[in-house]
GUKOL-467692 format. One record per residue (C-alpha): residue in three letters; x, y, z; chain. Coordinates in nm, 2 decimals, always signed. Layout:
+------+--------+--------+--------+------+
| code |     c1 |     c2 |     c3 | unit |
+------+--------+--------+--------+------+
|  ALA |      X |      Y |      Z |    A |
...
+------+--------+--------+--------+------+
END
This chain:
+------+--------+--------+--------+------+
| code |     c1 |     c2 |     c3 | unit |
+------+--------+--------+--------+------+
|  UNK |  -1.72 |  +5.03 | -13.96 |    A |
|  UNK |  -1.78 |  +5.32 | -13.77 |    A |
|  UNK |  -1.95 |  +5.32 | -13.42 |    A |
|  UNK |  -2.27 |  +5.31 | -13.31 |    A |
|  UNK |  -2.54 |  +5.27 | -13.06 |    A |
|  UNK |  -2.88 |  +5.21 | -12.91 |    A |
|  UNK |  -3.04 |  +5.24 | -12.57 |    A |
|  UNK |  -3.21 |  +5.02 | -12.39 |    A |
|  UNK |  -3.37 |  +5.02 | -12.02 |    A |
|  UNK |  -3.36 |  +4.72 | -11.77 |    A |
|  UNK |  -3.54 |  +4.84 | -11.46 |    A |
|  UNK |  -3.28 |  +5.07 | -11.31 |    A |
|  UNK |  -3.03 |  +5.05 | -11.56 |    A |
|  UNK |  -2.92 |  +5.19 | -11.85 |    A |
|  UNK |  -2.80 |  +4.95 | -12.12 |    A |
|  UNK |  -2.59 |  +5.07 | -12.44 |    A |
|  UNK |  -2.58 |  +4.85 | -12.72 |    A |
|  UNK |  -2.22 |  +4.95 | -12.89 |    A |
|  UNK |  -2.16 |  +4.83 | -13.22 |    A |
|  UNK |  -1.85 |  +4.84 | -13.46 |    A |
|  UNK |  -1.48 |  +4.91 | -13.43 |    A |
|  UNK |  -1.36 |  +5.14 | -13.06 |    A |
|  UNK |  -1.02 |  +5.25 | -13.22 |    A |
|  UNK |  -0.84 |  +5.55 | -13.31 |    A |
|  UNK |  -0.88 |  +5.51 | -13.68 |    A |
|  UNK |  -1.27 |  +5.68 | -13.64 |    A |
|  UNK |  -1.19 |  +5.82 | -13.34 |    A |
|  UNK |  -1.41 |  +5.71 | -13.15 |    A |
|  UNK |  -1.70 |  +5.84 | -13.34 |    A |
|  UNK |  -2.08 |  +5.75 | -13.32 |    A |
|  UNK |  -2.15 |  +5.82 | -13.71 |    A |
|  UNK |  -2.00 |  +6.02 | -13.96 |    A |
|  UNK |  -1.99 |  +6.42 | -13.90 |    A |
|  UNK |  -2.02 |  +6.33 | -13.51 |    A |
|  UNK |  -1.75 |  +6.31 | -13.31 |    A |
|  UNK |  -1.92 |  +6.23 | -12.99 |    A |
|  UNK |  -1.69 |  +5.99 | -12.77 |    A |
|  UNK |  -1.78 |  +5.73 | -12.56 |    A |
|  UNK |  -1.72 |  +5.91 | -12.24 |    A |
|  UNK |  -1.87 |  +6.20 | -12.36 |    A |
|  UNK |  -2.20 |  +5.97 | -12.44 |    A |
|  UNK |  -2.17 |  +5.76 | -12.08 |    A |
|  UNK |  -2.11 |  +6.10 | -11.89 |    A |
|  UNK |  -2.47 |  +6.28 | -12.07 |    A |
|  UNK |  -2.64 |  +5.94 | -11.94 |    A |
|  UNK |  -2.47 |  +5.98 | -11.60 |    A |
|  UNK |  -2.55 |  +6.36 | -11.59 |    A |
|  UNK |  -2.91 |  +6.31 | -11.69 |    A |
|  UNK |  -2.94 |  +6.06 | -11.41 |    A |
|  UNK |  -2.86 |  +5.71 | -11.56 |    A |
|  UNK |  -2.61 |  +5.62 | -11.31 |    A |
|  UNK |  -2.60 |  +5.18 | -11.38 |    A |
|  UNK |  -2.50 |  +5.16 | -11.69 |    A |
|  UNK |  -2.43 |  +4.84 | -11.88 |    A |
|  UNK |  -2.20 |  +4.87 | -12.19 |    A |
|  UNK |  -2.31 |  +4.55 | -12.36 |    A |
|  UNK |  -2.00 |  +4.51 | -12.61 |    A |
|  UNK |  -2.10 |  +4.20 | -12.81 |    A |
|  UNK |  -2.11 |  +4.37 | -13.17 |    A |
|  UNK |  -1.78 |  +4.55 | -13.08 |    A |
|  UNK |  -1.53 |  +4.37 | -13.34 |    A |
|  UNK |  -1.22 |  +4.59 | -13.20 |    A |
|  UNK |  -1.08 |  +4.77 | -12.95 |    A |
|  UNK |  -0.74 |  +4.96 | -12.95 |    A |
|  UNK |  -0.56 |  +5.20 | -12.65 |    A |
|  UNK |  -0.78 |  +5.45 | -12.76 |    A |
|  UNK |  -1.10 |  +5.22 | -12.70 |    A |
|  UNK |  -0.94 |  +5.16 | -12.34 |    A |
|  UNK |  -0.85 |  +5.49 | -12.24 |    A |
|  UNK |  -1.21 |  +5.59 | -12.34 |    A |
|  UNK |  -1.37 |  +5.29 | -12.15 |    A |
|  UNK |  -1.14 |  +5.42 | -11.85 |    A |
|  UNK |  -1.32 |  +5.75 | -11.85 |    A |
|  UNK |  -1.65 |  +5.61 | -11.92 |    A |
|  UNK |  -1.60 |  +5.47 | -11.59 |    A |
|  UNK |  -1.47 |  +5.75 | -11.40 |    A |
|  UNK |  -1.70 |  +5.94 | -11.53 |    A |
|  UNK |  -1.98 |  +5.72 | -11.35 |    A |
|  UNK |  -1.84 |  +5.65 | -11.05 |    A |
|  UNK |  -1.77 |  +6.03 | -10.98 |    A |
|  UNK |  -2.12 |  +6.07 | -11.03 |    A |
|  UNK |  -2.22 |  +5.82 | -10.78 |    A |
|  UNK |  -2.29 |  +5.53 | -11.04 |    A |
|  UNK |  -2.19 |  +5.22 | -11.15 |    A |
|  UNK |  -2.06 |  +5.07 | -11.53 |    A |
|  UNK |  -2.08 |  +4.72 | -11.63 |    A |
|  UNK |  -1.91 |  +4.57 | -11.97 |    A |
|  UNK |  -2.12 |  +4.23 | -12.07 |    A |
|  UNK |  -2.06 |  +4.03 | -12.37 |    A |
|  UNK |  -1.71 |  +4.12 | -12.49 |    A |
|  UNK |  -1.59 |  +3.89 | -12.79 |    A |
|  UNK |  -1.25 |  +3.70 | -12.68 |    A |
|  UNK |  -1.05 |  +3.96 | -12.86 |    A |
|  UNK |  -1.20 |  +4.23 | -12.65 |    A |
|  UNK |  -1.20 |  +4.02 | -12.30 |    A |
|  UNK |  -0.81 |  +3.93 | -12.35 |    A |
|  UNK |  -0.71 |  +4.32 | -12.38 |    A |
|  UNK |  -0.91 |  +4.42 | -12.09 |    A |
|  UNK |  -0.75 |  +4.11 | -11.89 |    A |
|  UNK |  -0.43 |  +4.21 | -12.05 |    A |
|  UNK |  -0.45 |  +4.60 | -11.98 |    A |
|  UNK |  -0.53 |  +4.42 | -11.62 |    A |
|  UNK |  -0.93 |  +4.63 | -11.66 |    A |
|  UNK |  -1.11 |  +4.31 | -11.57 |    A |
|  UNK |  -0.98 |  +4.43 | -11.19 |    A |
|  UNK |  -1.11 |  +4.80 | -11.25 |    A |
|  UNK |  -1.43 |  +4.72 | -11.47 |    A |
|  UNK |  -1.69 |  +4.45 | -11.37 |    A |
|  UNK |  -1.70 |  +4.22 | -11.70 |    A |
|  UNK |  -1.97 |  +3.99 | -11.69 |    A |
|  UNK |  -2.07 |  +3.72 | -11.99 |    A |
|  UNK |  -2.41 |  +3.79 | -12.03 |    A |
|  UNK |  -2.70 |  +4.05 | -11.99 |    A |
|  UNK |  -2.85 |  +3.89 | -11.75 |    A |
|  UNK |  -2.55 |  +3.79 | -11.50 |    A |
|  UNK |  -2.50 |  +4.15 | -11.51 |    A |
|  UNK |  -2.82 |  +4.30 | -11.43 |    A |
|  UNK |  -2.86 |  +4.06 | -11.13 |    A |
|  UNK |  -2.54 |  +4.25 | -11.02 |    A |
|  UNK |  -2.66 |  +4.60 | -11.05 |    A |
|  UNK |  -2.93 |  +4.46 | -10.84 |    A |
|  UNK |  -2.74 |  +4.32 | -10.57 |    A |
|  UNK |  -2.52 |  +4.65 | -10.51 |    A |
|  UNK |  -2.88 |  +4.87 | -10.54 |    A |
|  UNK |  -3.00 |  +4.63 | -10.25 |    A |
+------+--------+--------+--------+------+
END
């Protein structure tokens, strides 16, 4: 299964609902005949003026080196831009190769939606 997304706003923040497979097999795409990355999508929110964004992965079912190097740049991309990206809900498969790629020190990972928002709030205070 391809990619895909929605958008949702929580006060301040910017929450993307990422579905499917983050590998290299469909490139990272959001949809067939669009080949839109994920840091391509996180940077447009960023450069529109979304700088918290939460990346709520729970319908993510996999996640290769591509997925990493793109959630890598995602963050980056944010922080150059004066922002801040949150990953909530990552399935154990997903929370064992960001711990193993040693991410969970790089990228704040919290369980749930609501764990991270309180976050976002705390550094906006």
């Amino acid at each position: 299964m391809a990619m895909s997304y929605e958008v949702r706003q929580a006060g301040g923040v910017t929450i993307l609902d990422i579905s499917g497979r983050i590998d290299l097999g469909v490139a990272i795409a959001f949809g067939p005949d669009n080949n839109i990355s994920l840091v391509t999508l996180v940077r447009d929110f960023a450069g529109r003026g979304h700088k918290n964004i939460l990346l709520n992965l729970r319908d993510v079912s996999y996640m290769d080196s591509s997925g990493i190097g793109e959630l890598v740049g995602s963050v980056t991309s944010v922080r150059k831009l004066g922002g801040d990206l949150k990953v909530v809900n990552p399935n154990m498969i997903v929370k064992k190769l960001l711990s193993t790629c040693r991410l969970d020190s790089v990228v704040d990972v919290r369980p749930d939606e609501a764990s991270a928002l309180q976050a976002f709030a705390k550094t906006s205070a």
